[in-house]
LOTOR-374162 format. One record per residue (C-alpha): y, x, z; residue in one letter; residue number from 1. Coordinates in pm, 1 decimal, m for minus. Each point is the difference from the previous one (the first is absolute). Layout:
pt yy = Y&xx = X&zz = Z&rest = A&nr = NUM
...
# end
This chain:
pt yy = 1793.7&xx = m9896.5&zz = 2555.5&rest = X&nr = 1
pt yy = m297.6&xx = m219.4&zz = 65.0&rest = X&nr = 2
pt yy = m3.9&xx = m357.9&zz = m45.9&rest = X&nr = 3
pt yy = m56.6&xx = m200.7&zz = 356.8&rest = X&nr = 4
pt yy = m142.0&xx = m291.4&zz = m214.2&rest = X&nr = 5
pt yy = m314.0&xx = m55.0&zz = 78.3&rest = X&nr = 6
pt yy = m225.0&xx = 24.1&zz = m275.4&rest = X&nr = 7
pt yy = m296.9&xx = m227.1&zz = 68.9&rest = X&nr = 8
pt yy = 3.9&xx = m347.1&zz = m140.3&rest = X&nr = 9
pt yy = 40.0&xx = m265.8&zz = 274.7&rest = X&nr = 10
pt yy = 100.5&xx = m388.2&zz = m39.5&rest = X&nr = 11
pt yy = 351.5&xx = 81.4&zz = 46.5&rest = X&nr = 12
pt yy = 81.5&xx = 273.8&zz = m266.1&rest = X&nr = 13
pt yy = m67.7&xx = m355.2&zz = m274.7&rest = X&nr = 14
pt yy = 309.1&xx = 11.2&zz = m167.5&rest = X&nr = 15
pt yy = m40.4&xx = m284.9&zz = m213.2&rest = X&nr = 16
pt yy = 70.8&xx = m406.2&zz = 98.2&rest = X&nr = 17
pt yy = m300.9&xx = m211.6&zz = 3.3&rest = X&nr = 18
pt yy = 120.7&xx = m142.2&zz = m265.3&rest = X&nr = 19
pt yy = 92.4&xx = 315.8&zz = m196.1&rest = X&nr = 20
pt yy = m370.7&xx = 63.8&zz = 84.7&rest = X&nr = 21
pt yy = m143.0&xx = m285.0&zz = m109.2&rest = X&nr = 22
pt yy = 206.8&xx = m2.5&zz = m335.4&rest = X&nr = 23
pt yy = m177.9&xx = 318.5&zz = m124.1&rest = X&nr = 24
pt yy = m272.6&xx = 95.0&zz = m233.6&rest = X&nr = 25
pt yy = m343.1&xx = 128.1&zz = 133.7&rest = X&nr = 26
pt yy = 5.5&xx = 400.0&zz = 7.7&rest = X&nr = 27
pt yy = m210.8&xx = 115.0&zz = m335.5&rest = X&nr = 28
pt yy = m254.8&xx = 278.9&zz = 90.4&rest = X&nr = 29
pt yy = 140.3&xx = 338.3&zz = 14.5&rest = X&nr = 30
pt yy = m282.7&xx = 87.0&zz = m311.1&rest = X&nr = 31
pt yy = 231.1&xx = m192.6&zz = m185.7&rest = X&nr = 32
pt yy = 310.1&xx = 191.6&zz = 31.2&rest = X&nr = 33
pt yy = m218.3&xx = 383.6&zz = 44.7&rest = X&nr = 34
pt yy = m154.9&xx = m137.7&zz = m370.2&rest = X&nr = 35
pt yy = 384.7&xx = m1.8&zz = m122.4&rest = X&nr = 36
pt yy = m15.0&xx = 366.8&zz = 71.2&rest = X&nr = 37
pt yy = m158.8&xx = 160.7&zz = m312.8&rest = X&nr = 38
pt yy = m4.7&xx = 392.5&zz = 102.9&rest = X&nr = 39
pt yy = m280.4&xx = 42.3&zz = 267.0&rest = X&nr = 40
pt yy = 100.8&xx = 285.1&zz = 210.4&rest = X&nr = 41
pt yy = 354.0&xx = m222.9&zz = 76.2&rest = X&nr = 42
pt yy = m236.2&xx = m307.9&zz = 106.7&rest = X&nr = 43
pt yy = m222.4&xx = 228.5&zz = 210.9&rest = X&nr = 44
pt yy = 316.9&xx = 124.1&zz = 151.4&rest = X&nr = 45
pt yy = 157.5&xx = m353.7&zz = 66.9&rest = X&nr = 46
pt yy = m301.9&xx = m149.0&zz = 119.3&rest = X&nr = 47
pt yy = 9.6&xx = 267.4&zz = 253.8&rest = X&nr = 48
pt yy = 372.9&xx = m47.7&zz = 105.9&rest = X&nr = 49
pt yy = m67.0&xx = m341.8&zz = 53.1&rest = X&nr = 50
pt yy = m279.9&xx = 38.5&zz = 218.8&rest = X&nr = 51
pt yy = 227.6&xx = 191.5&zz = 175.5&rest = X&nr = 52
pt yy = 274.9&xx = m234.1&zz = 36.4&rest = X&nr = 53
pt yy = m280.6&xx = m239.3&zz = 127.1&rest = X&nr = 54
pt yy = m156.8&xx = 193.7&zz = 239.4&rest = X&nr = 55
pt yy = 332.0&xx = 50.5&zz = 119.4&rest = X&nr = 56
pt yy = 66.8&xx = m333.8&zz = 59.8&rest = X&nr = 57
pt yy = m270.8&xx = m134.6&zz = 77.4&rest = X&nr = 58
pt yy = m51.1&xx = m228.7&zz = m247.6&rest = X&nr = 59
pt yy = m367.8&xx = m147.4&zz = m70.1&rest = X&nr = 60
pt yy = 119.7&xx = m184.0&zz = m298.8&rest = X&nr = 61
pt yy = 166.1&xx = m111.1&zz = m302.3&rest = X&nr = 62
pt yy = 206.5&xx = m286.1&zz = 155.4&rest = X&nr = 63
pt yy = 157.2&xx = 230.7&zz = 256.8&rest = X&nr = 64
pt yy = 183.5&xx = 197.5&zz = m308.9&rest = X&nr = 65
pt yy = 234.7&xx = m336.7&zz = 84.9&rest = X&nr = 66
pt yy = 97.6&xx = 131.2&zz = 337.1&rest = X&nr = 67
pt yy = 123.2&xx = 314.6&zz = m80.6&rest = X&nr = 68
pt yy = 392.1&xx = 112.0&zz = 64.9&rest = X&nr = 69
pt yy = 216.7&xx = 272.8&zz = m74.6&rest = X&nr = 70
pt yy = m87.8&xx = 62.2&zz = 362.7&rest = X&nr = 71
pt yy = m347.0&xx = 99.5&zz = m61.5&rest = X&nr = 72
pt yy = 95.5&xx = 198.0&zz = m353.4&rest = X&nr = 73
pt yy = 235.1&xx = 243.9&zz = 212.3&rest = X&nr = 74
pt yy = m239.1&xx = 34.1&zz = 284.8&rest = X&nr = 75
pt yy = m278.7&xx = 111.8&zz = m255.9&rest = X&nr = 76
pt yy = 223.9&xx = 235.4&zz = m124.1&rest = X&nr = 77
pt yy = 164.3&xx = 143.7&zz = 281.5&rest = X&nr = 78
pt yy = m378.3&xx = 84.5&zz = 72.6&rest = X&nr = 79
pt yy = m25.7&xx = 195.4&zz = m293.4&rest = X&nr = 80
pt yy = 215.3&xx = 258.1&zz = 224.8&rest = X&nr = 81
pt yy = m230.2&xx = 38.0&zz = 237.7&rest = X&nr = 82
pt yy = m263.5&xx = 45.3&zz = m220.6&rest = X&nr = 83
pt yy = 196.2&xx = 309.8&zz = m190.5&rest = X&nr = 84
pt yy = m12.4&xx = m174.7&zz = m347.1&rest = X&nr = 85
pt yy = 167.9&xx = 128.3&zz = m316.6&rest = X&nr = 86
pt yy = 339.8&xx = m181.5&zz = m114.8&rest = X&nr = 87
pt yy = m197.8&xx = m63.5&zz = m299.4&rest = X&nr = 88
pt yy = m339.0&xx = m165.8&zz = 174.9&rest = X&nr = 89
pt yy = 271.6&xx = m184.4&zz = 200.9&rest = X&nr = 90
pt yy = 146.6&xx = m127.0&zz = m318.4&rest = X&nr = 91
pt yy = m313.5&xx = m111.3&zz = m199.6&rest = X&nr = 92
pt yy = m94.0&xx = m114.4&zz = 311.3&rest = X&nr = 93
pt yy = 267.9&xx = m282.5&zz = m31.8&rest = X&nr = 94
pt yy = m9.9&xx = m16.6&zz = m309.9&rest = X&nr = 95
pt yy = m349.2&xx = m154.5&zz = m13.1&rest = X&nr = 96
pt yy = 91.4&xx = m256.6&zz = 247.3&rest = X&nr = 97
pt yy = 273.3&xx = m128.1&zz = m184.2&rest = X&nr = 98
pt yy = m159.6&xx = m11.5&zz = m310.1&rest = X&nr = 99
pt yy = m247.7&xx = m203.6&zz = 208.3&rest = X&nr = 100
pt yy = 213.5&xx = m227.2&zz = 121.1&rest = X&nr = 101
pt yy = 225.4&xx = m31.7&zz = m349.2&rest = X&nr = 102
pt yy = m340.4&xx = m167.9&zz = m116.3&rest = X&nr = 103
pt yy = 7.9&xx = m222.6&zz = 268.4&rest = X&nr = 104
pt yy = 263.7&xx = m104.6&zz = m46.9&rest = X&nr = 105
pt yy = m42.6&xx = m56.9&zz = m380.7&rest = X&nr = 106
pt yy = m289.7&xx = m217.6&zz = 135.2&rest = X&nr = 107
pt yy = 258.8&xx = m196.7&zz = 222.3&rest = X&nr = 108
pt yy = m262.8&xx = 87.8&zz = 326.1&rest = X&nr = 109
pt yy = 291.4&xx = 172.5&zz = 162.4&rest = X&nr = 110
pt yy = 356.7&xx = m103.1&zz = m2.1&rest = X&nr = 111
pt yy = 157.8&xx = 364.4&zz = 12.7&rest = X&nr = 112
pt yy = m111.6&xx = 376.6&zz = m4.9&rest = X&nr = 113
pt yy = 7.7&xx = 162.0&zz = 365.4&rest = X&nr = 114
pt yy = 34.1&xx = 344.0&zz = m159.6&rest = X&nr = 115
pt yy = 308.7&xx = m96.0&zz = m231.7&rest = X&nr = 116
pt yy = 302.0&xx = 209.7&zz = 192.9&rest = X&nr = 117
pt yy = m212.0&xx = 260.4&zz = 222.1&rest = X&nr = 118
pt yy = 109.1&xx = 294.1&zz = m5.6&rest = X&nr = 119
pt yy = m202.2&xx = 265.4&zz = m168.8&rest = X&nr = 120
pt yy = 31.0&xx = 407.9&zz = 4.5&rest = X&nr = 121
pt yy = 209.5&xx = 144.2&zz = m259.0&rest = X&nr = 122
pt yy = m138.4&xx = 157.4&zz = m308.2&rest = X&nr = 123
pt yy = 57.0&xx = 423.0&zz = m32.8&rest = X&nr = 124
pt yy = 67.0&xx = m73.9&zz = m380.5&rest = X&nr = 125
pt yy = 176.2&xx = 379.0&zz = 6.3&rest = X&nr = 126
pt yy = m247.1&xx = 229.1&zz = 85.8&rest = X&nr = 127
pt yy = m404.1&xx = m94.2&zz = m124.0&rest = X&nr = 128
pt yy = m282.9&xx = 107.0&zz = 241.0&rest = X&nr = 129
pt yy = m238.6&xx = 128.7&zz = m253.9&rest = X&nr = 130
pt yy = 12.5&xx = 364.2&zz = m111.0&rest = X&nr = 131
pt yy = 78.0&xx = 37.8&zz = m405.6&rest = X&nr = 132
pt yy = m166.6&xx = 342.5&zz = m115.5&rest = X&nr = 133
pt yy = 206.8&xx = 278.5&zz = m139.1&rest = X&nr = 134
pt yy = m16.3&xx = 43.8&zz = m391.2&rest = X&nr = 135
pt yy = m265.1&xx = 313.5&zz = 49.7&rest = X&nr = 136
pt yy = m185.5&xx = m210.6&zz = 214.2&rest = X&nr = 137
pt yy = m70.9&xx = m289.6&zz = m216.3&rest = X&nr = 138
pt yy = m36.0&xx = 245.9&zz = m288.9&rest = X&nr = 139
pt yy = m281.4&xx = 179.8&zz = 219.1&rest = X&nr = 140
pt yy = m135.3&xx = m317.4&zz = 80.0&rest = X&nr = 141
pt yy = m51.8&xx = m129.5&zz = m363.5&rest = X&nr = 142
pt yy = m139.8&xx = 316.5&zz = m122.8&rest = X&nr = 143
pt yy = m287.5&xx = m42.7&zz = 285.1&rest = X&nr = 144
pt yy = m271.9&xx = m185.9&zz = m110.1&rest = X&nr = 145
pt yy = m237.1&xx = 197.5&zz = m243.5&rest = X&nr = 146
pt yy = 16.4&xx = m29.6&zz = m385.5&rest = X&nr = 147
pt yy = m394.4&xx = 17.3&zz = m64.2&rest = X&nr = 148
pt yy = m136.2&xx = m283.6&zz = 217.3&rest = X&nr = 149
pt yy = 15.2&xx = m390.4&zz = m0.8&rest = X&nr = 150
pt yy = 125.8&xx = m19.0&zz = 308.9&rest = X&nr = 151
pt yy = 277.1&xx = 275.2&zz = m69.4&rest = X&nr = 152
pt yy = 117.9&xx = m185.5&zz = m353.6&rest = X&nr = 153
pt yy = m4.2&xx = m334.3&zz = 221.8&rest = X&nr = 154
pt yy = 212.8&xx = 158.1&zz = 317.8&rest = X&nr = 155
pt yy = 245.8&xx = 163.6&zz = m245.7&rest = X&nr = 156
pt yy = 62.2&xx = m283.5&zz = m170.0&rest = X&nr = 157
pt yy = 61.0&xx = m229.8&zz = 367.7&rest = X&nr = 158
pt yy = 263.0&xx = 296.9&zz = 89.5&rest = X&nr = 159
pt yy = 140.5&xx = 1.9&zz = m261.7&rest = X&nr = 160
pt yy = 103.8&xx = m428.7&zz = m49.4&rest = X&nr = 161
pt yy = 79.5&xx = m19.7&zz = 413.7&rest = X&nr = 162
pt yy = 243.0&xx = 265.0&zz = m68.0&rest = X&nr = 163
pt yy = 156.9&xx = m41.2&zz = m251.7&rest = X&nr = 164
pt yy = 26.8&xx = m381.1&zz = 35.2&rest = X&nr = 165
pt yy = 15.2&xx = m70.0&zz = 315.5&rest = X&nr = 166
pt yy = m243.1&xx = m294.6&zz = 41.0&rest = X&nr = 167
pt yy = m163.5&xx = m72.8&zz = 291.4&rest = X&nr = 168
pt yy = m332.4&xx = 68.2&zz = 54.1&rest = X&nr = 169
pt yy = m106.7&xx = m348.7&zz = 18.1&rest = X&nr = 170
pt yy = 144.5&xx = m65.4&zz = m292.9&rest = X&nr = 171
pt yy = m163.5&xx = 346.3&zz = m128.4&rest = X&nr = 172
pt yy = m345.4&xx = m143.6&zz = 93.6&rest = X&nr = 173
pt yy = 45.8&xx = m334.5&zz = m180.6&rest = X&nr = 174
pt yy = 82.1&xx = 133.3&zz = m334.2&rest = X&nr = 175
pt yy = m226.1&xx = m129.7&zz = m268.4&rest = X&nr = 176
pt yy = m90.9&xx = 197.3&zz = m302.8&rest = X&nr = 177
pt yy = 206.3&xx = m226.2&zz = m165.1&rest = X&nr = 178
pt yy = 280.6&xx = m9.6&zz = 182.2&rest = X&nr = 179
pt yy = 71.8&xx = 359.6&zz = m159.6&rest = X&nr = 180
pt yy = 131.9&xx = m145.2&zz = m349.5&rest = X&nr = 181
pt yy = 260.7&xx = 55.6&zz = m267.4&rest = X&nr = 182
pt yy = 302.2&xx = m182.3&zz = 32.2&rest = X&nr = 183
pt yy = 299.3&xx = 2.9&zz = m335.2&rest = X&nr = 184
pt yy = m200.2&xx = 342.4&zz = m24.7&rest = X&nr = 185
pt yy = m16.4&xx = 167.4&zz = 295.6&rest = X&nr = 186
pt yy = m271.3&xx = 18.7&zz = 265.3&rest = X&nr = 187
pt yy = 64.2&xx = m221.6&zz = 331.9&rest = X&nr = 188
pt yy = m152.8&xx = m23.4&zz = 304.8&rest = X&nr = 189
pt yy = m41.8&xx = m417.0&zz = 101.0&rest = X&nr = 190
pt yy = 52.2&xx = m19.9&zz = 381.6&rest = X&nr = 191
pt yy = m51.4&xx = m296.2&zz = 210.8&rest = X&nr = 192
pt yy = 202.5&xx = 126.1&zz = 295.7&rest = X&nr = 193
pt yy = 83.8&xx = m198.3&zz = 349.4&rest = X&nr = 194
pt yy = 68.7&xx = m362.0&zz = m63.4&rest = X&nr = 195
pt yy = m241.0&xx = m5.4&zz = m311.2&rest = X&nr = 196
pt yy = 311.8&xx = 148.3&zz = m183.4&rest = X&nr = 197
pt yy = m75.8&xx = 148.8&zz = m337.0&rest = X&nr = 198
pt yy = 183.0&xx = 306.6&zz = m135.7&rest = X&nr = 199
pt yy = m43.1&xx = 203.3&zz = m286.0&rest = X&nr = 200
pt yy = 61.3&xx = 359.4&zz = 83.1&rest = X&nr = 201
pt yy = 2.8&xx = 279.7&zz = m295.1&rest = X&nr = 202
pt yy = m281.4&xx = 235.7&zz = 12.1&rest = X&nr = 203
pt yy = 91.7&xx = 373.0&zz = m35.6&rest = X&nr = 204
pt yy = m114.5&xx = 229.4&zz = m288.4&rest = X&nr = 205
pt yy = m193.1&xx = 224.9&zz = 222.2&rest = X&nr = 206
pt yy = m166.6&xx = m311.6&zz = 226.6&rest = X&nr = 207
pt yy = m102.5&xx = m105.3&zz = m330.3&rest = X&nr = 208
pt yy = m183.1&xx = 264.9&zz = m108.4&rest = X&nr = 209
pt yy = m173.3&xx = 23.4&zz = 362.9&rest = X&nr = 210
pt yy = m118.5&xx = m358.9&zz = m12.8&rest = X&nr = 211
pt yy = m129.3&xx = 31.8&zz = m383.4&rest = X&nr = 212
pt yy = m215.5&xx = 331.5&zz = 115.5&rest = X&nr = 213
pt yy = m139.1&xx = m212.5&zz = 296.3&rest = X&nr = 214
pt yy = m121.0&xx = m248.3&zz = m225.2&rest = X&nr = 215
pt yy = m106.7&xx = 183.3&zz = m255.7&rest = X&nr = 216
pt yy = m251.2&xx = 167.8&zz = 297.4&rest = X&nr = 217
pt yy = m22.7&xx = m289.8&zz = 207.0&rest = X&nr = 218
pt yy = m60.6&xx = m250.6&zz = m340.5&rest = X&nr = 219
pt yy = 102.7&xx = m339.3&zz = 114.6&rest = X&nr = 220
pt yy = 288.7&xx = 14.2&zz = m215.4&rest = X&nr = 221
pt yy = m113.7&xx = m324.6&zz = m140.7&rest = X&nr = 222
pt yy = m50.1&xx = m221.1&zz = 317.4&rest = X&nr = 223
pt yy = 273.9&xx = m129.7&zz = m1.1&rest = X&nr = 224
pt yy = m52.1&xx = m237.9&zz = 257.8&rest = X&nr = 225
pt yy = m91.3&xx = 272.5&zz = 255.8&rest = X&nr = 226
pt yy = 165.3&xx = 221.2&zz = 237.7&rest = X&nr = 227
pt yy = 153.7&xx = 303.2&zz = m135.0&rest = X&nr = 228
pt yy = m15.9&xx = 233.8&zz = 261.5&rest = X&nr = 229
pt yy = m390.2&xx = 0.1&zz = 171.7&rest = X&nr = 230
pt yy = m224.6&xx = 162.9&zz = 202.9&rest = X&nr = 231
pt yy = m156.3&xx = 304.0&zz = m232.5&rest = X&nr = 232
pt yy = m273.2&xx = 104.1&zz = 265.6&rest = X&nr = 233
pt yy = m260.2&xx = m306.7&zz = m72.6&rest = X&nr = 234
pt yy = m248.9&xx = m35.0&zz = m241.9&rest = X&nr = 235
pt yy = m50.5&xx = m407.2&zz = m47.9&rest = X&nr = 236
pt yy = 183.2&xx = m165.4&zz = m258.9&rest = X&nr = 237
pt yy = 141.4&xx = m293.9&zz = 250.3&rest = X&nr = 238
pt yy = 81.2&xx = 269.1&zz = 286.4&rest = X&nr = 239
pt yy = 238.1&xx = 155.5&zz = m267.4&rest = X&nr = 240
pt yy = 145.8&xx = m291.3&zz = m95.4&rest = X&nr = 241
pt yy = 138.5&xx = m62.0&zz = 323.5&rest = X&nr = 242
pt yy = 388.5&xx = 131.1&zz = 69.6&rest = X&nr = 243
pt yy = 72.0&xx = 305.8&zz = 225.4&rest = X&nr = 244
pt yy = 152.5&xx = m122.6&zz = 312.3&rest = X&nr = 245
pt yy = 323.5&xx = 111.3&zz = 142.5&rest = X&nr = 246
pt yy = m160.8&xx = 204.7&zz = 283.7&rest = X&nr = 247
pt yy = m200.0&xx = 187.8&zz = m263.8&rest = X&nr = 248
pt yy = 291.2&xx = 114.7&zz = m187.6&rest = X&nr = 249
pt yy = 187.8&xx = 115.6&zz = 393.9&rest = X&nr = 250
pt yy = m309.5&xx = 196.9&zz = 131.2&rest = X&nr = 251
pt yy = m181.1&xx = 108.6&zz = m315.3&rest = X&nr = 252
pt yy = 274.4&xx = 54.1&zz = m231.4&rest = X&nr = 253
pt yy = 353.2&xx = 21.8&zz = 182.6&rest = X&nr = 254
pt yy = m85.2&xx = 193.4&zz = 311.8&rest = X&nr = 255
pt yy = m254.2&xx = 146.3&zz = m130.0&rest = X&nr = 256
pt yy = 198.3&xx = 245.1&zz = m288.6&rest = X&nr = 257
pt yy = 258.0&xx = m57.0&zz = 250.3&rest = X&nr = 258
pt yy = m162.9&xx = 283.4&zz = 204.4&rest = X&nr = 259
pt yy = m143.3&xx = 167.0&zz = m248.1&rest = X&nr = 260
pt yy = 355.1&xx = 128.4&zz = m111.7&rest = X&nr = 261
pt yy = 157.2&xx = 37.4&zz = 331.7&rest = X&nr = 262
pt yy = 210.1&xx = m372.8&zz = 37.7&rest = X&nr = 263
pt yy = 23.1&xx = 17.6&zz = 374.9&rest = X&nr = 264
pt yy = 13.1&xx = m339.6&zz = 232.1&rest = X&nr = 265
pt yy = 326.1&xx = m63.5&zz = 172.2&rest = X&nr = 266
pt yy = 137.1&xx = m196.9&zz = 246.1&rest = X&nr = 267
pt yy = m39.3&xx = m321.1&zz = m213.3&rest = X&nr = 268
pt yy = m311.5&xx = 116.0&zz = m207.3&rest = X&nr = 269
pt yy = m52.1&xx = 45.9&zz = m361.7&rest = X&nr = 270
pt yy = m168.0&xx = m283.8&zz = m142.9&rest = X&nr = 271
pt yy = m53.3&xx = m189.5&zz = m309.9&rest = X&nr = 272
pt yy = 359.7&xx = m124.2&zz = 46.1&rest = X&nr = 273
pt yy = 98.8&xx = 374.3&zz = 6.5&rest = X&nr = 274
pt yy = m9.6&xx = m15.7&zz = m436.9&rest = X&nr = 275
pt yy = 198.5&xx = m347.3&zz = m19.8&rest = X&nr = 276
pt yy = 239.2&xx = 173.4&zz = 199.5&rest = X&nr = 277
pt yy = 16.6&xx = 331.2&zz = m242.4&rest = X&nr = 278
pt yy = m17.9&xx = m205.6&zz = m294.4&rest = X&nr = 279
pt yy = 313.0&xx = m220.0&zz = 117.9&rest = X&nr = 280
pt yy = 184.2&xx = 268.2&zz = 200.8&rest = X&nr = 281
pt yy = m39.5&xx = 249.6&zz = m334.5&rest = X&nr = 282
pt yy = 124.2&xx = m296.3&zz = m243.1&rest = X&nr = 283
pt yy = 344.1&xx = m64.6&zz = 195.8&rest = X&nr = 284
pt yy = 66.2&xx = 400.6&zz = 34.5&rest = X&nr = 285
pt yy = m56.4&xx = 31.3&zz = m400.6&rest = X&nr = 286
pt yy = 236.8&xx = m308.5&zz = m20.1&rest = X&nr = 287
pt yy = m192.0&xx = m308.8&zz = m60.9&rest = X&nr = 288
pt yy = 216.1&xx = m300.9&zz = 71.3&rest = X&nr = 289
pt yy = m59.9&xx = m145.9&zz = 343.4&rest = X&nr = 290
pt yy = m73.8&xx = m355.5&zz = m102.1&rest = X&nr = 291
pt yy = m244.5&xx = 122.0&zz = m306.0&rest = X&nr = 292
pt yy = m169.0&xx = 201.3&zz = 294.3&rest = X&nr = 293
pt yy = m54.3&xx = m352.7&zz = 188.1&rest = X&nr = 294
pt yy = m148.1&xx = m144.3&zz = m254.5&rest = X&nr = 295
pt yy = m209.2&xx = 263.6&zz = m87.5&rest = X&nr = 296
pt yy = m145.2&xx = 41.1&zz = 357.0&rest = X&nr = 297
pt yy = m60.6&xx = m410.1&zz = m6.9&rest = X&nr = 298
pt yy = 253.8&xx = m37.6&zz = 266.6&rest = X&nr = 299
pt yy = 166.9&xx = m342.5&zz = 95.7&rest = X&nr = 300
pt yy = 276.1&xx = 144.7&zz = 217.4&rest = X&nr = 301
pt yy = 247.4&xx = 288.8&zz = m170.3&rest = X&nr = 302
pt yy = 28.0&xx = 88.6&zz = 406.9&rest = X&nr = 303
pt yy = m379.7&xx = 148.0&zz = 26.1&rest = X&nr = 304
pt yy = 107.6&xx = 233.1&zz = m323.6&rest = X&nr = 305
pt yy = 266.6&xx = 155.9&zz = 135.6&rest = X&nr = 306
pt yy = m268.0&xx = 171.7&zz = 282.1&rest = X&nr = 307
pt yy = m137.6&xx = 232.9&zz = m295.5&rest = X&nr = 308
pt yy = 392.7&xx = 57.3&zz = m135.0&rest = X&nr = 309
pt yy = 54.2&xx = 381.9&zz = 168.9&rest = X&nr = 310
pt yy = 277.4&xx = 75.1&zz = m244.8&rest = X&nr = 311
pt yy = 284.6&xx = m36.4&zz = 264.1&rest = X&nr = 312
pt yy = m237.5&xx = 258.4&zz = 224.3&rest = X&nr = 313
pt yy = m99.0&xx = 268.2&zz = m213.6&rest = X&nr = 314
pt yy = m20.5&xx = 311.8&zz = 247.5&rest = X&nr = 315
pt yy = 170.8&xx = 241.4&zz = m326.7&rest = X&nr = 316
pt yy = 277.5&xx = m261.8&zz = m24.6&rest = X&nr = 317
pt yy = 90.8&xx = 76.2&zz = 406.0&rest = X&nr = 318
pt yy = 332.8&xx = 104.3&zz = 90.3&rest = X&nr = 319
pt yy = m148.3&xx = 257.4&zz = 196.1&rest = X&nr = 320
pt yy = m36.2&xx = 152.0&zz = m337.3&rest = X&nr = 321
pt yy = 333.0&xx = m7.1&zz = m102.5&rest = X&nr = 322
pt yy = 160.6&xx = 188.8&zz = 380.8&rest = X&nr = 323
pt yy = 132.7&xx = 337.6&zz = m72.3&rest = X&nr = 324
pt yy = 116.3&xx = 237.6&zz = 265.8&rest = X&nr = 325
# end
């Protein structure tokens, strides 16, 4: 149901005493809480849900963030209806405002959060939207890339750690040379995932032999300070030193041997994502322990796991296979 608050700031929607008013700190610049955010895409994505909220509203400036009810929060999203956004958009949505407003609160330039106790649309943490392939698939898919060229030894060996590991490609594209290192013995990937969290995550024998043929063609082995996976097609020294970036490794590694073997595009779309999803979804059905599986995947909620656990809706386990007539 849409809200009948109006949503456009006006003298009257002040919700504060003048004294309340006067009593609080100066609103800091909003660079000051964006440069809190460390991961760039989720502060180019904030600073465009609050310039949302704002146009919204109205507003024209910082102060006005004081005038702002529950009132305005609801109407705001009760527009998202209209608009046809996702649950999810809906969610982060919110979620940046009231991470917003948490720091203003920190700063004492509000007295309370306007977003604390709106309602927000439900998680589906039982059923994910991103395809996982089938075993032949993914096996298809790693076998793909060409043995004989740089760019084949380099592909195989980017298949081969997103699935079976499961990192995001972000955090794929931010891997240094030296954050692939020995740990008590064993090879690890070092991942800074979301929230600058560090994991170590095992590296598996045949990954390992990928990523030691790609550098042994590649030869930057030693630069340790530089990206490990990078653009192959340049010829300057400083070109190659730069990192491949995540849409590189969707449209000319992912999609690309994605057709070549036959992965068709559904309804959601096969994606990057798409091999996360195998490598998690696979793990639980060969019975990896849930919470292992979180960690693993650099998750901070056990809730977002269970999407990729399919063991409770394995189509052979049906009891339309077990009726008998």
């Amino acid at each position: 149901m849409t809200s009948t608050v109006p949503a456009r700031l006006t003298p009257d929607t002040r919700a504060l005493t003048a004294a309340q008013f006067q009593g609080l700190a100066e609103v800091p610049p909003k660079l000051e809480w964006f440069a809190n955010i460390r991961n760039s895409r989720t502060r180019k994505a904030y600073q465009d849900y609050l310039q949302d909220f704002m146009r919204f509203t109205g507003m024209t400036h910082l102060e006005q963030f004081r005038l702002i009810t529950r009132a305005h929060v609801i109407a705001w999203r009760d527009d998202f209806t209209h608009r046809e956004l996702s649950p999810a958009t809906i969610r982060r949505k919110l979620a940046a405002l009231s991470s917003l407003y948490q720091y203003l609160c920190e700063k004492n330039a509000v007295l309370l959060n306007p977003v604390k106790g709106v309602q927000r649309p439900k998680a589906n943490n039982n059923e994910g939207t991103t395809p996982a392939l089938s075993d032949e698939q993914a096996r298809e898919l790693l076998k793909a890339p060409p043995e004989d060229t740089r760019k084949g030894a380099r592909d195989r060996a980017i298949l081969s750690t997103l699935l079976f590991h499961g990192i995001r490609r972000e955090e794929l594209c931010t891997l240094k040379v030296r954050d692939y290192q020995r740990r008590e013995g064993v090879m690890h990937f070092r991942i800074e995932g979301k929230g600058d969290k560090v994991r170590y995550v095992p590296v598996a024998t045949n990954t390992q032999r990928l990523i030691q043929r790609y550098l042994e063609v590649v030869k930057h082995g030693e630069d340790l300070d530089g990206p490990l996976f990078r653009p192959v097609s340049n010829n300057t020294v400083h070109r190659r030193r730069k990192a491949l970036s995540p849409g590189a490794v969707y449209q000319e590694i992912v999609r690309h041997y994605g057709k070549q073997v036959g992965i068709t595009v559904d309804v959601h779309g096969f994606c990057v994502h798409s091999l996360r999803a195998t490598a998690a979804t696979n793990a639980m059905v060969h019975d990896a322990d849930i919470a292992k599986v979180q960690e693993w995947l650099g998750h901070a909620n056990i809730s977002t796991t269970r999407i990729y656990d399919k063991r409770r809706s394995r189509p052979e386990e049906s009891p339309t296979f077990k009726v008998e007539y």
